[in-house]
C-alpha positions in Angstrom: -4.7 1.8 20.9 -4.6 -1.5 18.6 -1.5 -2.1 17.0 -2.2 -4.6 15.1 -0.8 -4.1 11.4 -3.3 -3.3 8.8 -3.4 -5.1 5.1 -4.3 -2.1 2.6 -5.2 -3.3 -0.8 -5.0 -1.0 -4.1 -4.3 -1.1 -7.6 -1.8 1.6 -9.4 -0.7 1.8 -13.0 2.5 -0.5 -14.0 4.2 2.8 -14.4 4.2 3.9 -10.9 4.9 0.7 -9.0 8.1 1.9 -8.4 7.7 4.8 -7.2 4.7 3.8 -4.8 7.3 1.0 -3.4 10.1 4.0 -2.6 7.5 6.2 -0.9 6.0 3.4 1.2 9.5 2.2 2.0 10.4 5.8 3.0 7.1 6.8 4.9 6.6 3.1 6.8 10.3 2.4 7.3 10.6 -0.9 9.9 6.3 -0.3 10.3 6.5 -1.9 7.1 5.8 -5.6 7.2 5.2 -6.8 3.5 4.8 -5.5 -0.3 3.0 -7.9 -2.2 2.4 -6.9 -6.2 0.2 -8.7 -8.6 0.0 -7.8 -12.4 -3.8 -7.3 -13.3 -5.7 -6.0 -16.2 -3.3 -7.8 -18.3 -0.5 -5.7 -17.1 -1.4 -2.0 -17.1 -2.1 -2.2 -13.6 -0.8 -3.4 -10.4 -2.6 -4.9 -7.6 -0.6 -4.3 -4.4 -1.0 -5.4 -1.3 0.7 -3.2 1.5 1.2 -4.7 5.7 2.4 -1.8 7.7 1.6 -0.5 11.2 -2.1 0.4 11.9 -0.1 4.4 12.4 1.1 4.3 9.2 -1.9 3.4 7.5 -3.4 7.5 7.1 -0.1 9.1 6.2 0.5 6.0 3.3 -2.9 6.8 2.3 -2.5 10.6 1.9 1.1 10.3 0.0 -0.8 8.1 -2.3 -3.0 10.4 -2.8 -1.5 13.1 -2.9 0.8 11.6 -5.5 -0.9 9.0 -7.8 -4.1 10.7 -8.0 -5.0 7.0 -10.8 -4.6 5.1 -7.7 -7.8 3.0 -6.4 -8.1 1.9 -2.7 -9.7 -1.3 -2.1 -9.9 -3.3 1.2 -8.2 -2.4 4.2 -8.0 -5.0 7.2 -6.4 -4.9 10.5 -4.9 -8.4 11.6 -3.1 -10.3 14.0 -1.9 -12.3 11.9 -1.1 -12.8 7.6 
């Protein structure tokens, strides 16, 4: 089983930045490595950029959807390293 942390990639209105922050927090706990956010579409959106553990990488993705049904997925990539 590869370990390596994963880099998932998606963009989420400005409004629920927040709250996609608390549940990753509270889903990835320590598996969490980094939360980068970039404003985009001159600010009604969020670009984020989300390190956890490769394990953590389904459940974030169903909470996400399950929860911010506007959110779009982009690029996922497992690393060594970032």
């Amino acid at each position: 089983m590869n370990h390596f942390p994963c880099v998932m990639t998606l963009k989420v209105d400005t409004a629920s930045v927040t709250q996609l922050r608390r549940m990753v927090t509270r889903i990835c706990g320590d598996s969490l490595e980094f939360i980068r956010i970039e404003i985009c579409e001159h600010g009604a959106r969020m670009k984020v950029w989300l390190c956890v553990g490769a394990t953590m990488v389904a459940p974030v993705m169903d909470a996400v959807m399950q929860s911010l049904p506007g959110a779009e997925f982009g690029r996922f990539t497992q690393t060594s390293h970032y």
